[in-house]
N, C-alpha and C positions, 0 to 999 in steps of 0.2 A: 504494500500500500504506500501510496506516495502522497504525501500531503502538501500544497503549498500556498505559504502564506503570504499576502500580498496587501500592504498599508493600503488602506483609499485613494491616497496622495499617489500611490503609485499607479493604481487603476485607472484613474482620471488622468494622469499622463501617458498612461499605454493606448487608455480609448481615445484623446487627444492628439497623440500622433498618427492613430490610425485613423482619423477622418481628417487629417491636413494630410496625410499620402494621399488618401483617395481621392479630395478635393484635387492635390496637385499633379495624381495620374488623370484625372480627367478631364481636365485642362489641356493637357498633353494629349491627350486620344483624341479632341476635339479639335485641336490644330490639326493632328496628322490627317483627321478625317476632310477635314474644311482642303488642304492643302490635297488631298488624291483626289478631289470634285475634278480637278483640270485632267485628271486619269480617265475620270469616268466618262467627262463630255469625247475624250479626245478616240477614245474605244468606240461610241456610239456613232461620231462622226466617219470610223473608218467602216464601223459595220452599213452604213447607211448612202457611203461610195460603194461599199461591194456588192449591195443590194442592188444599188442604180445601174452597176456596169450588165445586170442583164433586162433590167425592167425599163433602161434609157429615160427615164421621168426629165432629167434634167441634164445640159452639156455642163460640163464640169471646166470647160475654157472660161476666162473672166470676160466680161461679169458671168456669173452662174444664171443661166435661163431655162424654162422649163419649155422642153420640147413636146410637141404634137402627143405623145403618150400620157408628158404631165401635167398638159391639159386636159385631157380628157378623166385622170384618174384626178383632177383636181374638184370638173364638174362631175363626174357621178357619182365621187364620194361625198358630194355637199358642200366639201371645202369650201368652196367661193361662196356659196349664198351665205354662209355661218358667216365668212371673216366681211362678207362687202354687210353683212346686219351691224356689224358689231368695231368696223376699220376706224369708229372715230378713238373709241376706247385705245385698241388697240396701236393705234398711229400714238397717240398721247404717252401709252406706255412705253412707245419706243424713245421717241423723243425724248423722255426721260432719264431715258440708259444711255443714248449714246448722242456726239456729237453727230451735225451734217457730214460724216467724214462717209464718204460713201462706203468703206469695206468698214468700218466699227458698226456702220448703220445695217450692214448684213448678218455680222458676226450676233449683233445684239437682236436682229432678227430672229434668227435662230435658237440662241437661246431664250426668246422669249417662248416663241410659238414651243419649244419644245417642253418645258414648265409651267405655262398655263395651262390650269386648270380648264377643260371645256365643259359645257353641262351637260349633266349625268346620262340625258335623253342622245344628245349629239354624240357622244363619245360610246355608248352601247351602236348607235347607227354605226359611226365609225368604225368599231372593233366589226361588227357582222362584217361590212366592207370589204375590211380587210382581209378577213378571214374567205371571204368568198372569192376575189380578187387572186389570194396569195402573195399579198403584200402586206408587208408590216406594217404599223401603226407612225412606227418613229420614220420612215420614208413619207408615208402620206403629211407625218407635219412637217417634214422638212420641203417638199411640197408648197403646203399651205404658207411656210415663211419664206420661202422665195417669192412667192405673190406679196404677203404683208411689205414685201421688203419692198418689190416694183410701186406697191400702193404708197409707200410712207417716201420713194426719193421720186415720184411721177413729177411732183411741182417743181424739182429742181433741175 
């Protein structure tokens, strides 16, 4: 039998440094995590060129423009009538991220269209879509913000 004894003062500094570890491991796991986001965009970005190299939605020479196919998967998944309801929002939000600089004003395109949220009803349409199609979800918004994108620099 092993007995041990341990003053308050002691306990209260053992459980004290264990919640300033924790506090200060998760700090740390919150940056590494914040800091691999530019991982995550940068995988989704190449999974979503190897998609288009056989579905051709869009030419990949600059500017990025959606061709005759990603027109078409643009109007029959809905895409255009969703973003032309809703381009004022949208245009605003962009505007807010990025400068007139035309390639930030795409960049920031994209990551918008690709973390907005769409509603519940549009986004079940969407997944059927896709699913019927045999295209992904994350091509059709990249799709969708190559449009927001022509909408938001058309004035300039």
């Amino acid at each position: 039998m092993l007995t041990i004894d341990i003053n308050w003062e002691y306990f209260l500094g053992i459980i004290g440094t264990l919640i300033a570890l924790s506090y200060y491991a998760n700090g740390r796991f919150t940056r590494i995590e914040t800091n691999l986001g530019w991982l995550a965009d940068a995988v989704r970005d190449l999974t979503i060129k190897a998609e288009n190299l056989s579905a051709r939605a869009f030419d990949t020479h600059s500017p990025i423009s959606l061709t005759e196919s990603g027109e078409q998967l643009l109007r029959d998944s809905g895409l255009k009538s969703y973003i032309d309801r809703r381009k004022d929002d949208f245009t605003l939000q962009l505007r807010a991220m990025a400068p007139l600089d035309l390639y930030t004003v795409q960049e920031s395109a994209f990551r918008l269209f690709h973390h907005v949220p769409l509603e519940e009803q549009f986004a079940r349409q969407l997944k059927r879509y896709a699913f019927r199609t045999g295209t992904s979800t994350d091509l059709l918004r990249r799709v969708g913000a190559i449009y927001l994108r022509d909408i938001a620099i058309a004035p300039h």
